[in-house]
C-alpha positions as CSV (number, residue, x, y, z in Angstrom):
1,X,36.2,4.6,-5.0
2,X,38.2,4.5,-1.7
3,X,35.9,3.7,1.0
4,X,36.8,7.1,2.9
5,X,36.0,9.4,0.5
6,X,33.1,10.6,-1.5
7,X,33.5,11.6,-4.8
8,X,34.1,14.8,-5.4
9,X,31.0,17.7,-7.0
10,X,32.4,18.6,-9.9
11,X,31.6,22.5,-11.1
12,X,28.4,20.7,-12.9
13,X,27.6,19.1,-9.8
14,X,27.2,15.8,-12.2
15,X,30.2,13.2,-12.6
16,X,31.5,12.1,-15.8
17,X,30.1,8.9,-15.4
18,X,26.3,10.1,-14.4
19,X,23.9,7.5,-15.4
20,X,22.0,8.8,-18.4
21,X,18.8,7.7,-17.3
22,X,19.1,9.3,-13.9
23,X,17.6,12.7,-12.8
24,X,19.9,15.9,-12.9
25,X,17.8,17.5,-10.0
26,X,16.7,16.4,-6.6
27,X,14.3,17.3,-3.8
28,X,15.4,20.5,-2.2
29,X,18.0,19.5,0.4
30,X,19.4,16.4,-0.8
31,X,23.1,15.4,-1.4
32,X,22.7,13.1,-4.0
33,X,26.3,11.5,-5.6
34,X,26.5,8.0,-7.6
35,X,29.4,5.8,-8.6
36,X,29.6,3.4,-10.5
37,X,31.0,1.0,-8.3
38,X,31.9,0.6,-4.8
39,X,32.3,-1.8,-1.8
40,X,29.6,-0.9,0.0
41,X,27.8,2.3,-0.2
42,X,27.0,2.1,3.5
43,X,30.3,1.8,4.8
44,X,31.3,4.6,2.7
45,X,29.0,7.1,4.1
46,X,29.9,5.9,7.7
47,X,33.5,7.0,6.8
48,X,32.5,10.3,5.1
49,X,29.9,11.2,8.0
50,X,32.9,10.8,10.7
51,X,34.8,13.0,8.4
52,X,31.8,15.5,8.5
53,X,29.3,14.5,5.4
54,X,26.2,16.8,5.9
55,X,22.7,15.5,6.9
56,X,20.5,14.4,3.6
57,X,23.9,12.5,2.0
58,X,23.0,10.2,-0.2
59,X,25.4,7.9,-2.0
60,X,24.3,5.3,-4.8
61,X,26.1,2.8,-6.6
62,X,25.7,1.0,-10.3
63,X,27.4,-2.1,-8.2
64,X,28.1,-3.3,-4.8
65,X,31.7,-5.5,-4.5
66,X,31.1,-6.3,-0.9
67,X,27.3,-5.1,0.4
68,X,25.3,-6.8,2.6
69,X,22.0,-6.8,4.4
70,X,20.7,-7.6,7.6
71,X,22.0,-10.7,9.4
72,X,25.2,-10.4,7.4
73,X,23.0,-11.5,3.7
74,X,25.0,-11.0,0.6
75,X,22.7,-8.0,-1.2
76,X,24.2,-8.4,-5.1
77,X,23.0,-7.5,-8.2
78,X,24.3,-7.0,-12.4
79,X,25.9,-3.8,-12.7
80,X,23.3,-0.8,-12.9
81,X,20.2,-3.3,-12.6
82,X,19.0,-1.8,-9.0
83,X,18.9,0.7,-6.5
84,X,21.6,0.3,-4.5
85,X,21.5,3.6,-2.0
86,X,22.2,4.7,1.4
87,X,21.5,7.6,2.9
88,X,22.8,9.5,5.9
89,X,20.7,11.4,8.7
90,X,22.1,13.9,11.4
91,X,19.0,14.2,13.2
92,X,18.7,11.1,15.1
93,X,14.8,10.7,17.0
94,X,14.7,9.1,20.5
95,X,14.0,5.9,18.9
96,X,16.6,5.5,15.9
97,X,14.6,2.6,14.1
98,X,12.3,5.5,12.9
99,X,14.4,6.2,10.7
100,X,14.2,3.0,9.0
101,X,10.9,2.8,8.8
102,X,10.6,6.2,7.2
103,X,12.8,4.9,4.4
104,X,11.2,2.0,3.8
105,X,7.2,4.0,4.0
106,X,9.3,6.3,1.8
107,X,10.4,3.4,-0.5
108,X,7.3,1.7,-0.9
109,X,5.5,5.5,-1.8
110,X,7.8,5.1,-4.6
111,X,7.2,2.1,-5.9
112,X,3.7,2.3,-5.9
113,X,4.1,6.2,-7.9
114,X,6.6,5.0,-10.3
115,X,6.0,1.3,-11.0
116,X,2.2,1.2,-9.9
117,X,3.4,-1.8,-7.8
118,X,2.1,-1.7,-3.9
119,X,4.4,-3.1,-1.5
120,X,3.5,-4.6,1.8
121,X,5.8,-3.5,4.5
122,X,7.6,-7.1,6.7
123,X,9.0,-6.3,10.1
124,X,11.3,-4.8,10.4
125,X,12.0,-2.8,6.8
126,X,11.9,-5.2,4.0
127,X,9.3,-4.8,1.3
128,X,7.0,-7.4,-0.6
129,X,5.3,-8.1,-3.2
130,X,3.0,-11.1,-2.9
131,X,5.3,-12.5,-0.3
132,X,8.4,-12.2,-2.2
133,X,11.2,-9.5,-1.5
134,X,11.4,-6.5,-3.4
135,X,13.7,-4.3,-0.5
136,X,15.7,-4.6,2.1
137,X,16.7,-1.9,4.4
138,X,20.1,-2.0,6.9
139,X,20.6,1.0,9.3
140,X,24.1,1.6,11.0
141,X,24.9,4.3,13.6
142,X,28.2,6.5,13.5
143,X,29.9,9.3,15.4
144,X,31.4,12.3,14.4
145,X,32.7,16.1,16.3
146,X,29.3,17.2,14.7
147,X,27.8,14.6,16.5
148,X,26.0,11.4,16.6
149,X,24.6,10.2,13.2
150,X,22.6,6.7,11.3
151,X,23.4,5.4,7.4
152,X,20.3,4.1,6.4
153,X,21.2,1.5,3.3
154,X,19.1,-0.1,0.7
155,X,18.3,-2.2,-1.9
156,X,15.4,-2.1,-4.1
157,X,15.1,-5.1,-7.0
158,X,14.3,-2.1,-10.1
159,X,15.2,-4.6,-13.3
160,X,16.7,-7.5,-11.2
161,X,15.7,-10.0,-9.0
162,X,16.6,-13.5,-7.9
163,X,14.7,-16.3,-7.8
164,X,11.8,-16.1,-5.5
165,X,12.0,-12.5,-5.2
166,X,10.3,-9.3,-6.8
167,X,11.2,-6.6,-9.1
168,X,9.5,-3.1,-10.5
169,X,10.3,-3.5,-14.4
170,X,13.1,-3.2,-16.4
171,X,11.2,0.2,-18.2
172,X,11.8,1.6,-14.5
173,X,14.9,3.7,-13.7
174,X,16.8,3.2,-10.3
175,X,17.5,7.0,-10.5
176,X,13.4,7.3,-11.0
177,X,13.2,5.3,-7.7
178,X,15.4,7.0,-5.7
179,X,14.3,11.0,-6.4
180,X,10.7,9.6,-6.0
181,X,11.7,7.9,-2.1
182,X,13.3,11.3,-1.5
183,X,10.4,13.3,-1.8
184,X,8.3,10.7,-0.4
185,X,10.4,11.3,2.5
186,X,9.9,14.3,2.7
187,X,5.8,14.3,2.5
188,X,5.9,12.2,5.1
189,X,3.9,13.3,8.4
190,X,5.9,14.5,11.6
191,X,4.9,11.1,12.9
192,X,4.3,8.0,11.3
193,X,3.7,5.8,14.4
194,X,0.0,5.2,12.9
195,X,1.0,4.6,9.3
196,X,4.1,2.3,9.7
197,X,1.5,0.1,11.8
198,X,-1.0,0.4,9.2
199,X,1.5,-0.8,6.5
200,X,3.1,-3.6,8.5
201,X,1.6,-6.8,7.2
202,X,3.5,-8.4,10.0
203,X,0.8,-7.6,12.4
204,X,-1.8,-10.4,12.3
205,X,0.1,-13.1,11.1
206,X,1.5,-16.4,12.2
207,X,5.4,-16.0,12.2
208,X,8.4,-17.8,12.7
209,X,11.0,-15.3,14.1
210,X,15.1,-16.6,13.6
211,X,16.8,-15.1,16.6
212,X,20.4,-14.7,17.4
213,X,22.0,-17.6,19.0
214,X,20.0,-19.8,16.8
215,X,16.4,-19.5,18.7
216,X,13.1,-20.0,16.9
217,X,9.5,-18.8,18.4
218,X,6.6,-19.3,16.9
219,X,3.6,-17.0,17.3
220,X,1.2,-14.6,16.0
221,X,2.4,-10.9,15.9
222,X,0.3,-8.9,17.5
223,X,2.1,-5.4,17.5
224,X,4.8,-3.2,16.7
225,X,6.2,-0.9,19.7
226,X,7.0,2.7,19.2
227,X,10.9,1.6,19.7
228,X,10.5,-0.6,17.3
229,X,10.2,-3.8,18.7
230,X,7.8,-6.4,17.6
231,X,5.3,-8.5,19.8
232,X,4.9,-11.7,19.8
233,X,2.3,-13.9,21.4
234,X,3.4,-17.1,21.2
235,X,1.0,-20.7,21.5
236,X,1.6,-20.4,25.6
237,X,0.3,-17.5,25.5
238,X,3.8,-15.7,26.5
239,X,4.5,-12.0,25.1
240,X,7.5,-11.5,23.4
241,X,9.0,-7.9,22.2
242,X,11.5,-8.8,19.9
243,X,14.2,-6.0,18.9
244,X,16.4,-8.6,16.2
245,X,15.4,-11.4,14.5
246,X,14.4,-12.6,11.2
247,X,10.5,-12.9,10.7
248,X,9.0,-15.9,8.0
249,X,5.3,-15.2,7.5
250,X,3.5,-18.5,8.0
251,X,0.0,-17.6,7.3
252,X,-2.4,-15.2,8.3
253,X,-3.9,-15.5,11.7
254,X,-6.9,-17.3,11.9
Protein backbone atom coordinates (compact mmCIF):
# COMPACT_ATOMS: atom_id res chain seq x y z
CA UNK A 1 0.00 0.00 0.00
CA UNK A 2 1.65 3.43 -0.76
CA UNK A 3 2.53 5.03 2.34
CA UNK A 4 0.24 8.22 1.49
CA UNK A 5 -2.86 6.68 1.08
CA UNK A 6 -5.36 4.58 2.95
CA UNK A 7 -7.07 2.08 1.33
CA UNK A 8 -10.09 2.84 -0.03
CA UNK A 9 -14.01 1.68 1.88
CA UNK A 10 -15.35 -0.25 -0.49
CA UNK A 11 -19.49 -0.12 -0.83
CA UNK A 12 -19.22 -3.17 1.92
CA UNK A 13 -17.08 -1.09 3.96
CA UNK A 14 -14.90 -4.58 4.14
CA UNK A 15 -11.80 -5.14 1.70
CA UNK A 16 -11.34 -8.17 -0.27
CA UNK A 17 -8.72 -9.23 1.75
CA UNK A 18 -10.56 -8.83 5.29
CA UNK A 19 -9.08 -11.20 7.74
CA UNK A 20 -11.71 -13.87 8.35
CA UNK A 21 -11.33 -14.03 11.81
CA UNK A 22 -11.65 -10.31 12.34
CA UNK A 23 -14.89 -8.48 13.49
CA UNK A 24 -17.19 -6.86 10.71
CA UNK A 25 -18.45 -4.16 13.27
CA UNK A 26 -16.69 -1.67 15.58
CA UNK A 27 -17.34 0.64 18.51
CA UNK A 28 -19.55 3.44 17.43
CA UNK A 29 -17.13 6.03 15.93
CA UNK A 30 -14.28 4.18 14.86
CA UNK A 31 -12.51 4.11 11.36
CA UNK A 32 -11.24 0.85 11.34
CA UNK A 33 -9.29 -0.31 7.82
CA UNK A 34 -6.63 -3.33 7.69
CA UNK A 35 -4.05 -4.37 5.10
CA UNK A 36 -2.37 -6.95 4.68
CA UNK A 37 0.89 -5.45 4.51
CA UNK A 38 2.48 -2.20 4.89
CA UNK A 39 5.69 -0.27 5.90
CA UNK A 40 4.64 1.05 8.73
CA UNK A 41 1.16 1.54 9.78
CA UNK A 42 2.22 4.64 11.77
CA UNK A 43 3.83 6.46 9.08
CA UNK A 44 0.84 5.80 6.99
CA UNK A 45 -1.65 7.45 9.08
CA UNK A 46 0.79 10.52 9.66
CA UNK A 47 0.52 10.94 5.79
CA UNK A 48 -3.31 10.36 5.65
CA UNK A 49 -3.97 12.62 8.78
CA UNK A 50 -2.06 15.63 6.90
CA UNK A 51 -4.21 14.81 3.94
CA UNK A 52 -7.23 15.07 6.33
CA UNK A 53 -7.95 11.38 7.87
CA UNK A 54 -10.79 11.93 10.51
CA UNK A 55 -10.25 11.55 14.30
CA UNK A 56 -10.77 7.67 15.58
CA UNK A 57 -8.61 6.36 12.21
CA UNK A 58 -7.39 3.31 12.80
CA UNK A 59 -5.12 1.44 10.49
CA UNK A 60 -3.89 -2.38 11.11
CA UNK A 61 -1.68 -4.39 9.26
CA UNK A 62 -1.20 -8.46 8.86
CA UNK A 63 2.70 -7.36 8.47
CA UNK A 64 4.99 -4.47 9.10
CA UNK A 65 8.12 -4.17 6.26
CA UNK A 66 9.71 -1.36 8.06
CA UNK A 67 7.92 -0.67 11.80
CA UNK A 68 9.59 0.31 14.67
CA UNK A 69 9.19 1.16 18.35
CA UNK A 70 10.55 3.39 20.71
CA UNK A 71 14.27 4.25 20.54
CA UNK A 72 14.29 3.32 16.90
CA UNK A 73 13.65 -0.97 18.00
CA UNK A 74 12.76 -3.15 15.12
CA UNK A 75 8.84 -4.21 16.09
CA UNK A 76 8.46 -7.52 13.61
CA UNK A 77 6.45 -10.31 13.56
CA UNK A 78 5.13 -13.63 10.96
CA UNK A 79 2.51 -12.37 8.76
CA UNK A 80 -0.97 -12.09 10.56
CA UNK A 81 0.54 -13.39 14.08
CA UNK A 82 -0.08 -9.90 16.02
CA UNK A 83 -1.71 -6.75 16.46
CA UNK A 84 -0.01 -4.46 14.65
CA UNK A 85 -2.28 -1.10 14.88
CA UNK A 86 -2.17 2.58 15.05
CA UNK A 87 -4.52 4.86 15.63
CA UNK A 88 -5.01 8.51 15.01
CA UNK A 89 -6.52 11.26 17.53
CA UNK A 90 -7.65 14.89 16.61
CA UNK A 91 -8.25 15.90 20.01
CA UNK A 92 -4.94 16.49 21.47
CA UNK A 93 -5.12 17.18 25.70
CA UNK A 94 -2.65 19.71 27.23
CA UNK A 95 -0.40 16.91 27.95
CA UNK A 96 -0.17 14.68 24.65
CA UNK A 97 1.43 11.54 26.56
CA UNK A 98 -2.22 10.96 27.75
CA UNK A 99 -2.93 9.74 24.94
CA UNK A 100 -0.60 7.04 25.27
CA UNK A 101 -1.36 6.00 28.31
CA UNK A 102 -4.99 5.69 27.43
CA UNK A 103 -4.07 3.23 24.76
CA UNK A 104 -1.96 1.24 26.62
CA UNK A 105 -4.84 1.21 29.96
CA UNK A 106 -7.01 0.55 26.99
CA UNK A 107 -4.76 -2.35 25.73
CA UNK A 108 -4.19 -4.07 28.81
CA UNK A 109 -8.39 -3.88 29.55
CA UNK A 110 -8.25 -6.03 26.50
CA UNK A 111 -6.06 -8.38 27.27
CA UNK A 112 -7.26 -9.19 30.48
CA UNK A 113 -11.26 -9.42 28.77
CA UNK A 114 -10.14 -11.49 25.93
CA UNK A 115 -7.17 -13.56 26.91
CA UNK A 116 -7.79 -13.55 30.79
CA UNK A 117 -4.10 -12.35 30.90
CA UNK A 118 -3.40 -9.20 33.32
CA UNK A 119 -0.79 -6.98 32.24
CA UNK A 120 1.29 -4.71 34.30
CA UNK A 121 1.74 -1.35 32.79
CA UNK A 122 6.12 -0.28 32.52
CA UNK A 123 6.83 3.45 32.16
CA UNK A 124 6.22 4.81 29.77
CA UNK A 125 3.51 2.37 27.67
CA UNK A 126 4.80 -0.96 27.30
CA UNK A 127 2.98 -3.95 28.81
CA UNK A 128 4.18 -7.12 30.84
CA UNK A 129 3.59 -10.11 31.71
CA UNK A 130 5.69 -11.45 34.51
CA UNK A 131 8.43 -9.05 33.51
CA UNK A 132 8.45 -9.97 29.89
CA UNK A 133 6.99 -7.70 27.06
CA UNK A 134 3.71 -8.30 25.73
CA UNK A 135 3.24 -4.34 24.07
CA UNK A 136 4.73 -1.63 23.06
CA UNK A 137 3.29 1.62 22.36
CA UNK A 138 5.02 4.64 19.94
CA UNK A 139 3.20 8.04 19.68
CA UNK A 140 4.05 10.60 16.91
CA UNK A 141 2.60 14.05 16.45
CA UNK A 142 1.41 15.57 12.89
CA UNK A 143 -0.16 18.65 11.43
CA UNK A 144 -2.75 19.20 9.16
CA UNK A 145 -5.31 22.59 7.85
CA UNK A 146 -7.64 20.78 10.29
CA UNK A 147 -5.15 21.13 12.74
CA UNK A 148 -2.79 19.59 15.04
CA UNK A 149 -3.01 15.73 15.54
CA UNK A 150 -0.96 12.38 17.38
CA UNK A 151 -0.70 8.55 15.64
CA UNK A 152 -0.58 6.48 18.49
CA UNK A 153 1.05 2.94 17.15
CA UNK A 154 1.22 -0.52 18.65
CA UNK A 155 2.11 -3.82 18.95
CA UNK A 156 0.63 -6.39 20.91
CA UNK A 157 2.37 -10.15 20.89
CA UNK A 158 -1.42 -12.05 20.13
CA UNK A 159 0.16 -15.68 18.69
CA UNK A 160 3.75 -14.49 18.53
CA UNK A 161 6.48 -13.60 20.62
CA UNK A 162 10.21 -13.66 20.70
CA UNK A 163 12.36 -15.01 23.02
CA UNK A 164 12.03 -13.53 26.45
CA UNK A 165 8.82 -11.91 25.63
CA UNK A 166 4.96 -12.62 26.21
CA UNK A 167 2.07 -13.57 24.15
CA UNK A 168 -1.97 -13.90 24.63
CA UNK A 169 -2.56 -17.45 22.75
CA UNK A 170 -2.62 -18.44 19.43
CA UNK A 171 -6.77 -19.26 20.01
CA UNK A 172 -6.88 -15.33 20.41
CA UNK A 173 -7.71 -13.13 17.32
CA UNK A 174 -5.65 -9.80 16.74
CA UNK A 175 -8.98 -8.42 15.35
CA UNK A 176 -10.62 -9.72 18.90
CA UNK A 177 -7.86 -7.45 20.52
CA UNK A 178 -8.21 -4.56 18.80
CA UNK A 179 -12.43 -4.04 18.87
CA UNK A 180 -11.90 -4.97 22.60
CA UNK A 181 -9.03 -1.89 23.21
CA UNK A 182 -11.46 0.26 21.24
CA UNK A 183 -14.17 0.04 23.52
CA UNK A 184 -11.98 -0.09 26.33
CA UNK A 185 -11.11 3.23 25.16
CA UNK A 186 -14.00 4.35 25.18
CA UNK A 187 -15.11 3.29 28.93
CA UNK A 188 -12.38 4.87 30.08
CA UNK A 189 -13.04 7.73 32.76
CA UNK A 190 -12.59 11.60 31.65
CA UNK A 191 -9.45 11.31 33.65
CA UNK A 192 -7.24 8.62 34.20
CA UNK A 193 -4.42 10.43 36.13
CA UNK A 194 -5.34 8.04 39.26
CA UNK A 195 -5.57 4.79 37.31
CA UNK A 196 -2.52 5.03 34.99
CA UNK A 197 -0.63 5.54 38.44
CA UNK A 198 -2.38 2.72 39.95
CA UNK A 199 -1.35 0.41 36.95
CA UNK A 200 2.23 1.61 36.63
CA UNK A 201 4.36 -1.10 38.20
CA UNK A 202 7.16 1.33 37.62
CA UNK A 203 6.42 3.17 40.73
CA UNK A 204 8.22 1.42 43.65
CA UNK A 205 10.89 -0.21 41.94
CA UNK A 206 14.57 0.02 41.64
CA UNK A 207 15.35 1.00 37.93
CA UNK A 208 17.96 1.48 35.59
CA UNK A 209 16.83 4.31 33.16
CA UNK A 210 18.95 4.31 29.43
CA UNK A 211 18.93 7.93 28.50
CA UNK A 212 19.79 9.70 25.32
CA UNK A 213 23.34 10.41 24.78
CA UNK A 214 24.17 7.20 26.40
CA UNK A 215 23.50 8.19 30.29
CA UNK A 216 22.53 5.63 32.92
CA UNK A 217 20.81 6.54 36.48
CA UNK A 218 20.07 4.36 38.86
CA UNK A 219 17.21 4.83 41.39
CA UNK A 220 13.94 4.01 42.73
CA UNK A 221 10.88 5.48 40.92
CA UNK A 222 8.91 7.18 42.98
CA UNK A 223 6.23 8.92 40.67
CA UNK A 224 4.73 9.51 37.53
CA UNK A 225 3.94 13.44 36.70
CA UNK A 226 0.68 14.39 35.17
CA UNK A 227 2.91 15.44 31.92
CA UNK A 228 4.13 12.32 31.90
CA UNK A 229 7.40 12.36 33.20
CA UNK A 230 8.82 9.89 35.55
CA UNK A 231 10.67 10.54 39.00
CA UNK A 232 13.44 9.30 39.90
CA UNK A 233 15.22 9.35 43.31
CA UNK A 234 18.43 8.26 42.75
CA UNK A 235 21.15 6.65 45.74
CA UNK A 236 22.19 10.67 46.41
CA UNK A 237 19.14 11.32 47.07
CA UNK A 238 18.82 13.69 43.77
CA UNK A 239 15.18 13.89 42.02
CA UNK A 240 15.03 13.27 38.57
CA UNK A 241 11.90 13.84 36.15
CA UNK A 242 12.68 11.98 33.25
CA UNK A 243 10.54 12.72 29.97
CA UNK A 244 12.80 9.87 27.51
CA UNK A 245 14.57 7.03 28.41
CA UNK A 246 14.41 3.41 28.52
CA UNK A 247 13.44 1.93 32.05
CA UNK A 248 14.97 -1.94 33.15
CA UNK A 249 13.14 -2.93 36.42
CA UNK A 250 15.88 -4.13 38.88
CA UNK A 251 13.86 -5.27 41.68
CA UNK A 252 11.24 -4.05 43.78
CA UNK A 253 12.15 -1.42 46.31
CA UNK A 254 13.03 -2.56 49.57
Amino acid sequence: MPDHALPAEPPTGLPADWPTDWPTVWPAGWHVRAVAETGSTNADLLAAGAAGAPHRTVLAAGHQTAGRGRLDRRWEAPAGANLLVSILLREVPEFAHELTQRIALAAQAACQSVANVDAALKWPNDLLVDGAKLAGVLAQTGTSPAGDFVVVGIGINVGWAPPDAAQLGASVSPGQVLHAMLAAYDALPESITDRYREQLATIGQQVRVELPGDRLLVGRAIDVEPDGRLVVLDDCAITHRIDTGDVIHLRPAG
